[in-house]
KETI-482336 format. One record per atom (N, C-alpha, C): residue number from 1; residue in three letters; chain; x, y, z. Coordinates in steps of 0.1 Angstrom, whole numbers, plus 2048, in hexadecimal, padded with zeros to 3 digits. Layout:
resi;resn;chain;X;Y;Z
NUM;ala;A;X;Y;Z .
...
end
This chain:
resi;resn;chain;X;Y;Z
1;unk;A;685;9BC;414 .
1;unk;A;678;9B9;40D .
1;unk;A;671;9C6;40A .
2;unk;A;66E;9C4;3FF .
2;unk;A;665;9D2;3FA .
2;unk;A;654;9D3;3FC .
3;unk;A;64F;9DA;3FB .
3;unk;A;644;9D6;3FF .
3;unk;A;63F;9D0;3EB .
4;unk;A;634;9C7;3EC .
4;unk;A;635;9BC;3E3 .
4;unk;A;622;9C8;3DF .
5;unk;A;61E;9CC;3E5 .
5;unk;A;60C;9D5;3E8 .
5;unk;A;610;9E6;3E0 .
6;unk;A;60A;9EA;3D9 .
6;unk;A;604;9F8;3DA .
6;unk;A;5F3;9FC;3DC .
7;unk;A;5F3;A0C;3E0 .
7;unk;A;5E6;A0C;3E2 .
7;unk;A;5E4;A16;3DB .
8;unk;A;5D7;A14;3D4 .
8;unk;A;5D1;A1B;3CC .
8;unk;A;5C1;A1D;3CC .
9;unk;A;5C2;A2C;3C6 .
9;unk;A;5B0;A2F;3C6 .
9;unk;A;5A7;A21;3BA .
10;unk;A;5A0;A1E;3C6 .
10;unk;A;591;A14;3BF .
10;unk;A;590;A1A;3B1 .
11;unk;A;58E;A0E;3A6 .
11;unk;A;588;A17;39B .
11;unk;A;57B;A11;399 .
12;unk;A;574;A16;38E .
12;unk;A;562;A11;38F .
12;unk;A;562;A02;38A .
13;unk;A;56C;9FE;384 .
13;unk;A;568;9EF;37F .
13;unk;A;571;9E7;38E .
14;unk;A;574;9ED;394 .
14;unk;A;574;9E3;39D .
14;unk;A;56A;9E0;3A5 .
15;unk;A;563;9E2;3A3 .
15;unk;A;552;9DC;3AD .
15;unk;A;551;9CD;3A5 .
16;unk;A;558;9C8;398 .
16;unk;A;556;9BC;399 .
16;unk;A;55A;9B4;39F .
17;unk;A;568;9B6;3A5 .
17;unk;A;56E;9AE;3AA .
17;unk;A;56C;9B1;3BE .
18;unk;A;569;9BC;3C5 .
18;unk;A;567;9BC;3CE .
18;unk;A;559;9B8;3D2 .
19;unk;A;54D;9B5;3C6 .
19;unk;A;540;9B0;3C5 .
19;unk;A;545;9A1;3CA .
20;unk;A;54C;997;3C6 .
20;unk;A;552;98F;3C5 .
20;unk;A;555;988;3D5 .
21;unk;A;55A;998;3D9 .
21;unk;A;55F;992;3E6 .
21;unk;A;555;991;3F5 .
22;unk;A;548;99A;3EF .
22;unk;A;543;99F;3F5 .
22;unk;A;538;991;3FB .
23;unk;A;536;989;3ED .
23;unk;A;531;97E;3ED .
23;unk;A;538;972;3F4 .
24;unk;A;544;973;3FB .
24;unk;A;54A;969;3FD .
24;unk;A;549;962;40F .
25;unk;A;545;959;410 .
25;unk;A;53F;958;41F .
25;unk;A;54C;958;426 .
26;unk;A;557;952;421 .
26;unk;A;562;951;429 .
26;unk;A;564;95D;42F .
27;unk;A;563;969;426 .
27;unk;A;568;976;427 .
27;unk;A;55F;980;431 .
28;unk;A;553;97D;431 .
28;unk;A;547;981;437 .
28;unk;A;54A;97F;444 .
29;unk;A;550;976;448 .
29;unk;A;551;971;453 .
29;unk;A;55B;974;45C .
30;unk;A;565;97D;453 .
30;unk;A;572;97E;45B .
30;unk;A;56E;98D;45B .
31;unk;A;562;994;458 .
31;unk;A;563;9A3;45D .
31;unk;A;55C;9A7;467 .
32;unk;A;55B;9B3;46D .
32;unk;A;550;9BB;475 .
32;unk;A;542;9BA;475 .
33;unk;A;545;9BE;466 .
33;unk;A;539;9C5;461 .
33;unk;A;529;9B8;45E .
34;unk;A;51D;9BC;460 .
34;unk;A;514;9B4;45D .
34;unk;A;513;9AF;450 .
35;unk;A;50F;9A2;44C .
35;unk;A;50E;99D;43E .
35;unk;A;502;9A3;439 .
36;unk;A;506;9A6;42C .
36;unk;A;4F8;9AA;426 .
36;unk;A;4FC;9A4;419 .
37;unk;A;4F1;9A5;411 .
37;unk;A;4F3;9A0;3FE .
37;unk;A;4EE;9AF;3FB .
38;unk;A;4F9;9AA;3EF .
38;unk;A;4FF;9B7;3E5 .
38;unk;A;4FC;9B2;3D7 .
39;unk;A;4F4;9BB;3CF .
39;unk;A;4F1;9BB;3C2 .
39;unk;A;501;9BE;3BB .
40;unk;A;501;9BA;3AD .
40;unk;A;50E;9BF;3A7 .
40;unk;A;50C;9D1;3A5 .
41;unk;A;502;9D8;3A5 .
41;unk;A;4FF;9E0;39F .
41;unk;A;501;9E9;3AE .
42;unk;A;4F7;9E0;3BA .
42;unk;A;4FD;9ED;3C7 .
42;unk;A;50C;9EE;3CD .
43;unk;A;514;9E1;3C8 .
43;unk;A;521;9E3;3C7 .
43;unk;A;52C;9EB;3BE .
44;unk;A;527;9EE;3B4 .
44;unk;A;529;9F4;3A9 .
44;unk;A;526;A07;3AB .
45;unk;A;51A;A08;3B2 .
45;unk;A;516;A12;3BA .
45;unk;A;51C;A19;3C8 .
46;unk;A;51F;A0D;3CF .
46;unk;A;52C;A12;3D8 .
46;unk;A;53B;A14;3D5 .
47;unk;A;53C;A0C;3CF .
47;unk;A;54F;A10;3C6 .
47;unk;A;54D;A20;3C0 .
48;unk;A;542;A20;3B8 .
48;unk;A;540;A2C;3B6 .
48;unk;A;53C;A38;3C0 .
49;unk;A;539;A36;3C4 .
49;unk;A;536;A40;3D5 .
49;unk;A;544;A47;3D7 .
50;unk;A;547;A38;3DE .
50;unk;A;557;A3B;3E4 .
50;unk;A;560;A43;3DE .
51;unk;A;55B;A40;3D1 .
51;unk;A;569;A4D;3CD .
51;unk;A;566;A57;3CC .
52;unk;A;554;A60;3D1 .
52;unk;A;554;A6B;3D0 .
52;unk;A;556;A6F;3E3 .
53;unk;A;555;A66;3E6 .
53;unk;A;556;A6A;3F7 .
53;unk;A;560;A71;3FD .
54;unk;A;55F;A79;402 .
54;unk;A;56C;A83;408 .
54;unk;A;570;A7E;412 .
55;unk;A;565;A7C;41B .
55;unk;A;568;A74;42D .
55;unk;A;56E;A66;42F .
56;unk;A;56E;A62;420 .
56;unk;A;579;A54;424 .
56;unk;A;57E;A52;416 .
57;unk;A;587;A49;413 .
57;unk;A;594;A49;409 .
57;unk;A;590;A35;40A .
58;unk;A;58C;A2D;402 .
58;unk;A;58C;A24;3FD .
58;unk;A;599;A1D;3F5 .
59;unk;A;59F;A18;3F5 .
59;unk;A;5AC;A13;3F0 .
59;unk;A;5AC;A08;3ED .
60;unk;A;5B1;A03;3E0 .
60;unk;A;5B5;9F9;3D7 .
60;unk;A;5C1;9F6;3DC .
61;unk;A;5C5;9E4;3E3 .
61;unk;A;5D0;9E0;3E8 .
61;unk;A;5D6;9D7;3DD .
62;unk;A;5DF;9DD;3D2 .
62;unk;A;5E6;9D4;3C5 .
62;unk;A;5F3;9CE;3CB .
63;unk;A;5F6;9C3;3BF .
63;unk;A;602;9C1;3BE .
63;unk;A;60B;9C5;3B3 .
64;unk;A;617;9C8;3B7 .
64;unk;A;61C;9D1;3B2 .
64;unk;A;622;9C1;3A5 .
65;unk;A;621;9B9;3A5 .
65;unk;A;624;9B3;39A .
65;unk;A;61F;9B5;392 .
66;unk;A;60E;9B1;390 .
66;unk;A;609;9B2;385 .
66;unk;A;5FD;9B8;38A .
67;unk;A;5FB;9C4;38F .
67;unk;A;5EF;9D0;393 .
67;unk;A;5E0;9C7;398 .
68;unk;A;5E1;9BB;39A .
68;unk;A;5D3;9B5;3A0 .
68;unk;A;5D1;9BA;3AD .
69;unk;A;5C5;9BC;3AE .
69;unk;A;5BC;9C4;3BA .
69;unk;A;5BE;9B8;3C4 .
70;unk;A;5C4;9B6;3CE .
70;unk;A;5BB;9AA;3D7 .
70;unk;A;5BB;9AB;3DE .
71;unk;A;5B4;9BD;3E8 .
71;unk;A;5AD;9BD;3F4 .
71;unk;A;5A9;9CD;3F2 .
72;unk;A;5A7;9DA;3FD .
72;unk;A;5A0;9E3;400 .
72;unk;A;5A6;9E5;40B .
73;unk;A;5A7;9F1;411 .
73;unk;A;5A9;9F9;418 .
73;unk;A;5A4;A06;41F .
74;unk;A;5A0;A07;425 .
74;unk;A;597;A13;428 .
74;unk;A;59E;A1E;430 .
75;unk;A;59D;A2D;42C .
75;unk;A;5A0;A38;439 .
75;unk;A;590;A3B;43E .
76;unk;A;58A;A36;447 .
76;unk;A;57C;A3D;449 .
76;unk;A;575;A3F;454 .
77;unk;A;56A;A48;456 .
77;unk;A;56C;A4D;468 .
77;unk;A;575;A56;466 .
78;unk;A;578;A60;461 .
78;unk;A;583;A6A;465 .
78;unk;A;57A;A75;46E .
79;unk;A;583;A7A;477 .
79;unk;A;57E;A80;482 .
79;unk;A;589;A8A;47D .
80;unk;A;587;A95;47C .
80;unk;A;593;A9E;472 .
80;unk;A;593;AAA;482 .
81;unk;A;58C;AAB;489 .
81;unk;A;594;AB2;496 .
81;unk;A;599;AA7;49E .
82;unk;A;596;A9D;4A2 .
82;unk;A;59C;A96;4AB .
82;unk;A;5A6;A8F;4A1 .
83;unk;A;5A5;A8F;498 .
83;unk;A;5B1;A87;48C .
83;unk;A;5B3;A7A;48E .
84;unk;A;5A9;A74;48D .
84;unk;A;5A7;A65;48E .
84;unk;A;59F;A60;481 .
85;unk;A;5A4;A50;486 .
85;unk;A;59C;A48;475 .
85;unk;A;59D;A3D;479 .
86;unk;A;596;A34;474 .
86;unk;A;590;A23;473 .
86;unk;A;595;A1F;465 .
87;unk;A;5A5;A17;466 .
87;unk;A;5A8;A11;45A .
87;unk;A;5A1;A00;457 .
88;unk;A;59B;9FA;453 .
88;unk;A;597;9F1;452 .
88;unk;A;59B;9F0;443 .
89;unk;A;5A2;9DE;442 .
89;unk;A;5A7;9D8;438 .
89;unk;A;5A4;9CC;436 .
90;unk;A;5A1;9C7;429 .
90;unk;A;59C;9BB;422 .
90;unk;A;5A7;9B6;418 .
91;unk;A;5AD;9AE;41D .
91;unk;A;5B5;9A2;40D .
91;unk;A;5A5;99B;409 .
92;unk;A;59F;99C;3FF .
92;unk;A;597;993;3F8 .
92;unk;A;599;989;3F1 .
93;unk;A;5A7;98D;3EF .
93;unk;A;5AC;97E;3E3 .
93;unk;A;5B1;978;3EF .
94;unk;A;5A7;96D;3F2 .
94;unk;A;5AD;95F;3FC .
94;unk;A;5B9;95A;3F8 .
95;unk;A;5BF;958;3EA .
95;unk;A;5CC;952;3E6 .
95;unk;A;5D9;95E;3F1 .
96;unk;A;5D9;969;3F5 .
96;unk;A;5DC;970;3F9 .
96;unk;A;5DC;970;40A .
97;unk;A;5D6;96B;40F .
97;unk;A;5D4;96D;41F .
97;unk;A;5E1;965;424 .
98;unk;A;5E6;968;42F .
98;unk;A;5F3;962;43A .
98;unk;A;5F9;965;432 .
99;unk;A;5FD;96D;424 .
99;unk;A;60C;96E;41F .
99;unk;A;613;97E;426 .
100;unk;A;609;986;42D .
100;unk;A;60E;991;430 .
100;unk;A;60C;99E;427 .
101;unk;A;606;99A;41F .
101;unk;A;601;9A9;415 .
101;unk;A;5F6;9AD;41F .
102;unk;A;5ED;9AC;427 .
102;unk;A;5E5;9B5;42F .
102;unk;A;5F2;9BC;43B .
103;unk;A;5F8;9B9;439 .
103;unk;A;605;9C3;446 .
103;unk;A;60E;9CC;43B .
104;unk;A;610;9C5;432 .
104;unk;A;616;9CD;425 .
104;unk;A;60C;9D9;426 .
105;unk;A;5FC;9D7;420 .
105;unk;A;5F2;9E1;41D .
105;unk;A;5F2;9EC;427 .
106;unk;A;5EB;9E5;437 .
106;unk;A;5EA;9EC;443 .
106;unk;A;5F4;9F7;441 .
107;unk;A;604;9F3;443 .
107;unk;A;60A;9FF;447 .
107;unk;A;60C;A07;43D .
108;unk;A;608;A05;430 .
108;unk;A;60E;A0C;429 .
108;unk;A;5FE;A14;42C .
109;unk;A;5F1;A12;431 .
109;unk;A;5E6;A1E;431 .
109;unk;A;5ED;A22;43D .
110;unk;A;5F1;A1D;449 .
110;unk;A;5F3;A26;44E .
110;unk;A;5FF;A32;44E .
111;unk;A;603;A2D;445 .
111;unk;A;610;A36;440 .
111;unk;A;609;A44;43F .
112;unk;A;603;A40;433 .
112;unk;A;5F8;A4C;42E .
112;unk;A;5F4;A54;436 .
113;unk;A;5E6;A4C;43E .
113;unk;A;5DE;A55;448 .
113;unk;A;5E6;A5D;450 .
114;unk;A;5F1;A5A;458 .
114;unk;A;5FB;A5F;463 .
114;unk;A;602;A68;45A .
115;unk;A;608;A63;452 .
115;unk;A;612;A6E;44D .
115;unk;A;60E;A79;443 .
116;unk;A;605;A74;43E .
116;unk;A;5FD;A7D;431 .
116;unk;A;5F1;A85;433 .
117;unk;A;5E9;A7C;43C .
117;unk;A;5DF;A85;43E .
117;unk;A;5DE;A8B;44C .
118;unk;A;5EA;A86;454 .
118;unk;A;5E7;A89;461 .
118;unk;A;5DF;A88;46B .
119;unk;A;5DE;A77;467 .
119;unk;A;5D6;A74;475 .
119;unk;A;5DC;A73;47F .
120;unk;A;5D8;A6F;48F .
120;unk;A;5E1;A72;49A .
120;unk;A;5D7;A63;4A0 .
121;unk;A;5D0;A5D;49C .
121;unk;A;5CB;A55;4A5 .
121;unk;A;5C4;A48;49F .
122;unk;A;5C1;A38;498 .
122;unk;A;5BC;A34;48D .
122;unk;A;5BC;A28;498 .
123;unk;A;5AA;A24;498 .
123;unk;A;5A5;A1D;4A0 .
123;unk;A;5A3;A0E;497 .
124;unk;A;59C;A05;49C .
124;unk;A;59B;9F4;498 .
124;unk;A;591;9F3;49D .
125;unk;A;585;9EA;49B .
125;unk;A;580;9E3;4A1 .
125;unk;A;57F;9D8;498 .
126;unk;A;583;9C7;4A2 .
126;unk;A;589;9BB;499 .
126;unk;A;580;9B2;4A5 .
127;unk;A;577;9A9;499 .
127;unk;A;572;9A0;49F .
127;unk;A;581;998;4A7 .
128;unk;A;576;991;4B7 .
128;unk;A;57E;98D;4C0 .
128;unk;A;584;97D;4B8 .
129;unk;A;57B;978;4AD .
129;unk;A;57E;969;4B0 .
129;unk;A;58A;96B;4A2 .
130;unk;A;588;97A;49C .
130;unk;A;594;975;48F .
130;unk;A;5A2;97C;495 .
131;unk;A;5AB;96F;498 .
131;unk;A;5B8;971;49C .
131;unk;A;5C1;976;496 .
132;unk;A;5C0;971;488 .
132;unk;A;5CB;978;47F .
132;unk;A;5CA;988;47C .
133;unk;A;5BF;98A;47D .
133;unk;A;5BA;99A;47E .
133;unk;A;5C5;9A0;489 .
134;unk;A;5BB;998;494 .
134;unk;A;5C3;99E;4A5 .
134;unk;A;5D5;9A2;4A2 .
135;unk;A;5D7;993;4A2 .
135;unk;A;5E9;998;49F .
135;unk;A;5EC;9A0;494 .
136;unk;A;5E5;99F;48D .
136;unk;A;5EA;9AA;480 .
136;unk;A;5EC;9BA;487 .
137;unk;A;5E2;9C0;48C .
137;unk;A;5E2;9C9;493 .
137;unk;A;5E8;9CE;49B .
138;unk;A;5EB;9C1;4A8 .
138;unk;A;5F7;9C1;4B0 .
138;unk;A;603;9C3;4AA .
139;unk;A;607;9BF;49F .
139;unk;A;614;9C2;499 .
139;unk;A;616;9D1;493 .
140;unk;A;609;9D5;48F .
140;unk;A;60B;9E2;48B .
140;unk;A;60C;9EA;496 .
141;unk;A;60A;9E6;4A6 .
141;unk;A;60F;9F0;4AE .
141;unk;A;600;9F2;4B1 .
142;unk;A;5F7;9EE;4AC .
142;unk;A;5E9;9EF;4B7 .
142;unk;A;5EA;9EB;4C6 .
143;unk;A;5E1;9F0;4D1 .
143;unk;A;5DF;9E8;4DA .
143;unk;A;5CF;9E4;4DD .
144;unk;A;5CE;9DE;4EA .
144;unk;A;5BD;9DC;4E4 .
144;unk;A;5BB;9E5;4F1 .
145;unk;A;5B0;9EB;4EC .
145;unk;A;5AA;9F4;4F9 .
145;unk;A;59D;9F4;4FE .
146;unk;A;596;9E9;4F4 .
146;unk;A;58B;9E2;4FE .
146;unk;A;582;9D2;4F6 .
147;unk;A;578;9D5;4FD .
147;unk;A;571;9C8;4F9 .
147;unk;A;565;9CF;4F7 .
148;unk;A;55A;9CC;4E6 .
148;unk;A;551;9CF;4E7 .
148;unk;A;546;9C4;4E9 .
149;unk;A;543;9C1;4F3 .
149;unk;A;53E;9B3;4F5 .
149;unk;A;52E;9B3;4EB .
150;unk;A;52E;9A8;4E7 .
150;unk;A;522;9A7;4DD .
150;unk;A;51C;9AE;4D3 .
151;unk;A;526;9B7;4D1 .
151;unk;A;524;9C3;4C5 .
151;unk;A;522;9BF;4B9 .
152;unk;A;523;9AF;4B0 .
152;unk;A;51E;9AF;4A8 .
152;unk;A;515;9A2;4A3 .
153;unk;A;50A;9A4;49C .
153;unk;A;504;996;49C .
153;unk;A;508;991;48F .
154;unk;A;50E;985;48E .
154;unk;A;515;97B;486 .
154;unk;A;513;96F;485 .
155;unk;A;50D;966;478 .
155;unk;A;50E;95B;479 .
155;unk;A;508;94F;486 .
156;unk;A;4FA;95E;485 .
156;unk;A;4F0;953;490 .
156;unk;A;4F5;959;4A2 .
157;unk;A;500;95F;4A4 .
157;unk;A;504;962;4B1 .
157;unk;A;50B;970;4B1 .
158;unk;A;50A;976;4BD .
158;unk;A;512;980;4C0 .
158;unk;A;521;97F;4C5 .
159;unk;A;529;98A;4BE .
159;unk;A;535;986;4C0 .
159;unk;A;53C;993;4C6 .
160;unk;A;545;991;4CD .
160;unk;A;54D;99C;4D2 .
160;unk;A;55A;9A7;4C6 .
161;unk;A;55A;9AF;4C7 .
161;unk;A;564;9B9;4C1 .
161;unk;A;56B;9C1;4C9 .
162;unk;A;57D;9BD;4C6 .
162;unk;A;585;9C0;4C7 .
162;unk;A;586;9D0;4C8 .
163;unk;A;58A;9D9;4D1 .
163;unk;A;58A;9E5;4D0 .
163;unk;A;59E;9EC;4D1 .
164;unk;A;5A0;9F0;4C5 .
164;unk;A;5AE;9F7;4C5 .
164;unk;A;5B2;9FD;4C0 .
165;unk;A;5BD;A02;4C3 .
165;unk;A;5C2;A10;4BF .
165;unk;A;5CF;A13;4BD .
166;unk;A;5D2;A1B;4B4 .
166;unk;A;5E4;A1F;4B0 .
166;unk;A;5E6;A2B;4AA .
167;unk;A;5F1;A33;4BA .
167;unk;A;5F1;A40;4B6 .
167;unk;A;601;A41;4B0 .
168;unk;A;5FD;A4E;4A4 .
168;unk;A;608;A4F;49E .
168;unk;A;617;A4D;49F .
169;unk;A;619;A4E;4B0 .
169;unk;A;629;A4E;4B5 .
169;unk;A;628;A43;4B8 .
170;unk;A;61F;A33;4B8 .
170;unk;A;623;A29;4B9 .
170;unk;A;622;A26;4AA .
171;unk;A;61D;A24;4A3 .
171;unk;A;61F;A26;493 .
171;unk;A;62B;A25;48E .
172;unk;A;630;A36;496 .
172;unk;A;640;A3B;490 .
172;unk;A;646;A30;48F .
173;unk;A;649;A24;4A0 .
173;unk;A;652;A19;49E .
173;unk;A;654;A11;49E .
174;unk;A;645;A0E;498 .
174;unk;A;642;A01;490 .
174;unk;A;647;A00;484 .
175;unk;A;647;A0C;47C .
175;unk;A;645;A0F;471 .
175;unk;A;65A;A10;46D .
176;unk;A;65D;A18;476 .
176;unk;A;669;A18;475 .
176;unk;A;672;A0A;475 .
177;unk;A;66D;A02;481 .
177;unk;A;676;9F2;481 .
177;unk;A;673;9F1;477 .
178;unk;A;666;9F0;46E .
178;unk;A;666;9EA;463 .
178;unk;A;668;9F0;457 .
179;unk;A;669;9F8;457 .
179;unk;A;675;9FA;44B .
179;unk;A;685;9F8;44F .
180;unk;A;687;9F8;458 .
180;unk;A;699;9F4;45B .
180;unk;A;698;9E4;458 .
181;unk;A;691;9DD;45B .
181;unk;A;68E;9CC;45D .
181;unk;A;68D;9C8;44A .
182;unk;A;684;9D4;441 .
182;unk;A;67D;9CE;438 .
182;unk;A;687;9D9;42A .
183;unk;A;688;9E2;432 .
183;unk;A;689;9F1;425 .
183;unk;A;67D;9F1;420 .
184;unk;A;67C;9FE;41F .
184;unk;A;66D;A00;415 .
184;unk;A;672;A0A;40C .
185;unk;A;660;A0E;406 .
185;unk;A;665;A14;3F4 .
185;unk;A;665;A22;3F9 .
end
C-alpha cells in the first residue's frame, strides 16, 4: 500500500475550508484545545500568519487522488536545542476519519521532523476520553508518560490529558515495519 496522503504548505484560500472545520462541534470536541468562535476573516488571518511563521510549519494533509485538503498537521513548540516538537493532527473531512489517513499523515510529519529537520524528541498531549487518538499514537510508537489531570475545561467539565512521547530511535521501527508491511514512496 502506498501512502493514498501528501503534505503540503497551507495556502491562503484555505482558511475557507479549515474555517469550516473550525465551526464543527463534533471536531471541537475531539481536540485539546479550548473552543472559541472564529470569524472567516480571523481565520483567514491565521492561515495567513502561519505561513510567515518560522517556529512552526502548518501543513495541508491531501489526497493524492484528486489534491482535496482534508486535515492539518502541525510541527510546533520546536525547542531547537533540546530538538523537540508537538506534532498535533486534524482529519477535518469527517467522510475521512477510521480509514487511516491520520496514520498515513502522522508518519509521514514525522518522517519530516526526525529526518529532515532533526528532531530527537516529539511530544502529544491527547485528551484522555478520545480513544482513537490514544491508539493512533500507540501505533506510532508513542508511550504515555503521564496524566494531566484536569488540564482542560471542556464542554461544561474538566477533563484529563494524555501525556506522550516518541523518541526518534523508537520512530526508526515503527517507521521501518511499516514500510516493509506497506512499501512506501
Amino acid at each position: 500500500m502506498k501512502f493514498r496522503v501528501y503534505l503540503r504548505a497551507l495556502e491562503p484560500e484555505d482558511y475557507l475550508i479549515t474555517y469550516e472545520w473550525r465551526k464543527d462541534e463534533e471536531i471541537q470536541n475531539m481536540v485539546g484545545g479550548s473552543k472559541f468562535f472564529v470569524s472567516k476573516e480571523k481565520e483567514r488571518q491565521w492561515v495567513l500568519n502561519t505561513l510567515q511563521d518560522q517556529n512552526r510549519m502548518v501543513l495541508g494533509i491531501c489526497l493524492k487522488e484528486n489534491d482535496q485538503l482534508i486535515g492539518t498537521v502541525n510541527i510546533q513548540d520546536i525547542d531547537w536545542v533540546n530538538r523537540s516538537a508537538h506534532v498535533p493532527i486534524l482529519i477535518g473531512n469527517k467522510s475521512y476519519w477510521g480509514g487511516g489517513y491520520a496514520t498515513e499523515a502522522r508518519m509521514l510529519a514525522l518522517k519530516f521532523a526526525f529526518y529532515e529537520r532533526g528532531i530527537h524528541r516529539i511530544w502529544a498531549l491527547v485528551l484522555e476520553d478520545n480513544i482513537p487518538s490514544l491508539k493512533l499514537h500507540e501505533r506510532m510508537g508513542y508511550v504515555k508518560e503521564g496524566i494531566l489531570h484536569d488540564s482542560v475545561y471542556k464542554n461544561g467539565r474538566f477533563q484529563n490529558q494524555v501525556y506522550m512521547g516518541l523518541l526518534k530511535e523508537d520512530f526508526d521501527k515503527v517507521y521501518q515495519t511499516y514500510c516493509e508491511k506497506y512499501g512506501n514512496d
